[in-house]
N, C-alpha and C positions, 0 to 999 in steps of 0.2 A: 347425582349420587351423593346420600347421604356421607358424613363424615365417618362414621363407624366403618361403611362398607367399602371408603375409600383407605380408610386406613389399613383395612383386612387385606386388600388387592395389593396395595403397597407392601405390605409386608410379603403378601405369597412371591411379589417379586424381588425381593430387597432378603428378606429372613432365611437364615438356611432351618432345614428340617430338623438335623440333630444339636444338641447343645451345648457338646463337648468337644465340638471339632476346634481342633489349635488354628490359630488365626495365620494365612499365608503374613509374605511381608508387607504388602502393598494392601491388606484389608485389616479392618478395626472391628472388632465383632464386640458390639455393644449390648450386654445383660442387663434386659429390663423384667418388671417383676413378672408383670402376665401381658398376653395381647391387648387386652381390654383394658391396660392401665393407663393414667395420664402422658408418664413420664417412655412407656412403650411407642405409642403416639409421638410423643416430643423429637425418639429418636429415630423415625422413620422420617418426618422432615427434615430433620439436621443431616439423616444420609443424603435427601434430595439438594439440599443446599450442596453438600460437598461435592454432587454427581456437577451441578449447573456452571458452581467455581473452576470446574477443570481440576481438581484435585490430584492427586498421585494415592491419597487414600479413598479405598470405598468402606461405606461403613455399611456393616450385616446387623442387623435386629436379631437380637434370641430372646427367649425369657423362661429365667430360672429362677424366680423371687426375687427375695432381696439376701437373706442369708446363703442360699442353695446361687447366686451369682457371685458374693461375695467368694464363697469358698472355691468355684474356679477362675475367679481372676487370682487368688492365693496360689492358683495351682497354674497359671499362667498358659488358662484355657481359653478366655477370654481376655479383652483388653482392656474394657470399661466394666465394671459394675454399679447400678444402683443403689443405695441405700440409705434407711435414715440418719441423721444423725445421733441421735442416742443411741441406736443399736450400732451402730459403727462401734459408738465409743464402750459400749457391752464387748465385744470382740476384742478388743483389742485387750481389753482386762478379764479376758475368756468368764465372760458371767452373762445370763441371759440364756439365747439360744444356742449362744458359742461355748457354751460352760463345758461342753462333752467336747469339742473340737481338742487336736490334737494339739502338742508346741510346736509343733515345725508351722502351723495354720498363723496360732496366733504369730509366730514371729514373723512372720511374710505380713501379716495385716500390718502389725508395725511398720511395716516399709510400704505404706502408701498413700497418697497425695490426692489433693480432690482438684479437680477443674473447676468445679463452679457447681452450684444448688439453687433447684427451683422448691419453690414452693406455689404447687399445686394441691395433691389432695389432701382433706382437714377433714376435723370433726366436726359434724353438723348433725342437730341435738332436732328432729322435728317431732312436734305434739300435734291432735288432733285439736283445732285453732276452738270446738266446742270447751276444751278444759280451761281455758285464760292464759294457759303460762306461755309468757312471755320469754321470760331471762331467770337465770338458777335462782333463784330468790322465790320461784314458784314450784320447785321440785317438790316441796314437802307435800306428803300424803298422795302424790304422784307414782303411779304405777309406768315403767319404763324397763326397754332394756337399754344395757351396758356391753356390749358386745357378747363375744365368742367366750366358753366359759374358758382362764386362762391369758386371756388377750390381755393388752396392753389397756387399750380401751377401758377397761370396767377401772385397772388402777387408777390410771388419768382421772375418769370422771369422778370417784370417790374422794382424790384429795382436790378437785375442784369444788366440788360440796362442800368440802372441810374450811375450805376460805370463804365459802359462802357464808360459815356459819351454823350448815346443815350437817346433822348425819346420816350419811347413805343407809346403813344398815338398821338406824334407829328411825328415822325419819318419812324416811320414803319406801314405796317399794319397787325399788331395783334392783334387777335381774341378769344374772347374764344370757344372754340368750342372740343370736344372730342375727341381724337388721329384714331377713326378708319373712322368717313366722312372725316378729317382731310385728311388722307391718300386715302383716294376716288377721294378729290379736288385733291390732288397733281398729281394722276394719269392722271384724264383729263385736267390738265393744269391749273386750275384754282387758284391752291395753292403753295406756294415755299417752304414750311417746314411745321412739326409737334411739337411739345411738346409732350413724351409719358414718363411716368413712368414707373418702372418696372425693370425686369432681364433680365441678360444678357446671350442668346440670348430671345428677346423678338418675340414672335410669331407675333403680327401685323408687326414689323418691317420686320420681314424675308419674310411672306408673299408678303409683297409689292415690297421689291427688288429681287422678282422676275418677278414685273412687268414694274418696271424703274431703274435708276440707283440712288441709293443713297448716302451718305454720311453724315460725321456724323459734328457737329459743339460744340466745347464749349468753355465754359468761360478763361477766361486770370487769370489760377493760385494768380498771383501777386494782384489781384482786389478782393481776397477772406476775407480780412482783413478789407478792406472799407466795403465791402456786409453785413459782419458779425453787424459790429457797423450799418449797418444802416438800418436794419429789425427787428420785435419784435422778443425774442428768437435764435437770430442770432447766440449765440455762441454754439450753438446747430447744427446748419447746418456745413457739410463737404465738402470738395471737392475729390471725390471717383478718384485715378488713375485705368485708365485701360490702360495695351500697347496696342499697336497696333495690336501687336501678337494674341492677345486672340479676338479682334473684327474680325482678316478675319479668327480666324480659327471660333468665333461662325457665322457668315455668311458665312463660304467656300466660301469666300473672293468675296460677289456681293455686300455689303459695304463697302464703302470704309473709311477709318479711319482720314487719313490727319494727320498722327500722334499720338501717344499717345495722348489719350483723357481724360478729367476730367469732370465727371457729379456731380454734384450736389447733395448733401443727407443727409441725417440725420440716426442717429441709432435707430433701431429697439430695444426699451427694451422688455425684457422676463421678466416682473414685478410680484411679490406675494405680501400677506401681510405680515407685519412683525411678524405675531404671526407664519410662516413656524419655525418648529426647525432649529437650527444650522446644524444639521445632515443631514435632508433630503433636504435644501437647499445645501450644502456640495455636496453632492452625485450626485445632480441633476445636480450642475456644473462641475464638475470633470468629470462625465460621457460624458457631450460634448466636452470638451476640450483635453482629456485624448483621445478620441476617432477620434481627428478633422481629423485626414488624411482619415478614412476612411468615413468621411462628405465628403468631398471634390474630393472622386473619385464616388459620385454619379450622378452628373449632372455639366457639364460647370457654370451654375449658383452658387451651394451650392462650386466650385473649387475656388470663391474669397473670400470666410468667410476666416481670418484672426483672430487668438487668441490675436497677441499683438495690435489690436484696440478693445479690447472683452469690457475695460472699459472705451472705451474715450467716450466722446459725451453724459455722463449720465445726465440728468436731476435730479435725485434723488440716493441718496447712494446706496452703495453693502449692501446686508443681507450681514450679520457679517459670514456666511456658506460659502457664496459664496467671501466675501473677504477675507479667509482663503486660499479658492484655490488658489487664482491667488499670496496671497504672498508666498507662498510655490511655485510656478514654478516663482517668480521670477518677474510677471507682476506687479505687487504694491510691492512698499518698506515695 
């Protein structure tokens, strides 16, 4: 059984139907963004880890996005939510998606605490491998989309261009437009790259090279320091390595890499409120970290969660539970 279809089975048994139901006491109902996302995935094996521990808690899989979760663990519908770090930190300064949210919203965001943050999905920039480009220094006169019109995406990549050097609107021509026409134009020639979010292997992407040659393009490591200072929430964004090793083996090598590559990302927090005890925050953390090797032989994607970035990237402190674990192994002084 493939990993998708074990993860779908998993869920029909682990996930409840609706996504509002209030958590009994003895279960943790953990808001991920979609079925198909990484960190959705991530949380169906961390419920199997707790089932295998003998736990007192079971953990339920839902998925209400990222902001539409945030706002019922606010409303203490849910126990865990997912979410990035910038837009965490959007919320809580009610700007962004949150800007129309209520003050009783925002001031509950205020009261809540992160367990720990994976970074899984990033931005990855692929071009048809006929055009040359490599790394952003080859955007110009580049026909590309930038995501969804609105998205975060097109901001990101425009002041990424900016530190390149390049101007997006003067320069190049990009688009907003959404990764899967995006990859339609590219096939009939119409287009020279995508913008796609996501894990690694990404199914639009795999799909495609096998319909042309691709190739992947990123940013210039050394330019991640200007980027940072020059976008809102910037010390919040990463630059994710990936070798080159793991890119041909996640495409059985019909993309092509040009090298270790660096996509662009932010951490995924796994946020509660702070009224979780010390214990069952505790427990909740330890169970995935304690448990990460056998995270990581479940799918190519869940194989780059990394425990000593579990705390970078937080927009908001560790529950006092979960900052216990990690100085006990060692991760926080």
């Amino acid at each position: 059984m493939n990993f998708k279809k074990m993860m779908i089975a998993s869920a029909a048994a682990l996930a409840i139907g609706l996504t509002g139901v209030a958590a009994k006491a003895d279960e943790i109902v953990v808001s991920g963004v979609s079925p198909t996302s990484d960190d959705y995935a991530f949380a169906v094996v961390w419920s199997n880890l707790m089932i295998k521990n003998n736990s007192k808690h079971a953990i339920t899989v839902v998925d209400n996005g990222t902001a539409g979760g945030l706002r019922k663990l606010a409303q203490k519908k849910v126990d865990v939510a997912i979410i990035g770090a910038p837009h965490f930190k959007d919320a809580t300064q009610k700007s962004g998606k949150f800007k129309e949210d209520p003050d009783n919203l925002i001031a509950q965001y205020k009261e809540m605490k992160a367990l720990f943050a994976l970074q899984t999905a990033a931005a990855q920039y692929v071009f048809k491998t006929s055009t040359g480009v490599k790394d952003f220094y080859d955007f110009k006169d580049k026909k590309f989309s930038i995501g969804r019109p609105g998205g975060n995406g097109g901001r990101v990549t425009k002041v990424m261009l900016d530190v390149h050097g390049i101007d997006m609107e003067k320069e190049t021509g990009g688009v907003y437009m959404k990764y899967v026409p995006a990859l339609e134009q590219m096939a009939n020639g119409s287009m020279d790259g995508a913008f796609v979010f996501g894990g690694l292997p990404h199914a639009a992407i795999d799909n495609a090279s096998r319909q042309m040659e691709l190739s992947f393009a990123s940013p210039d490591p050394t330019k991640m320091e200007e980027f940072q200072k020059s976008i809102t929430n910037g010390e919040f964004y990463v630059l994710k390595h990936i070798p080159a090793a793991t890119i041909e083996k996640a495409y059985e090598g019909r993309v092509k890499a040009n090298g270790d590559q660096y996509f662009w990302a932010f951490p995924f927090m796994f946020v509660v409120h702070e009224s979780m005890s010390d214990e069952t925050a505790y427990e909740l953390t330890k169970t995935v970290w304690d448990g990460i090797d056998e995270i990581n032989k479940t799918s190519l994607a869940l194989s780059l969660i990394k425990r000593d970035v579990a705390t970078k990237g937080l927009s908001v402190d560790l529950h006092p539970g979960a900052a216990k674990y990690f100085k006990e192994i060692g991760v926080l002084k």
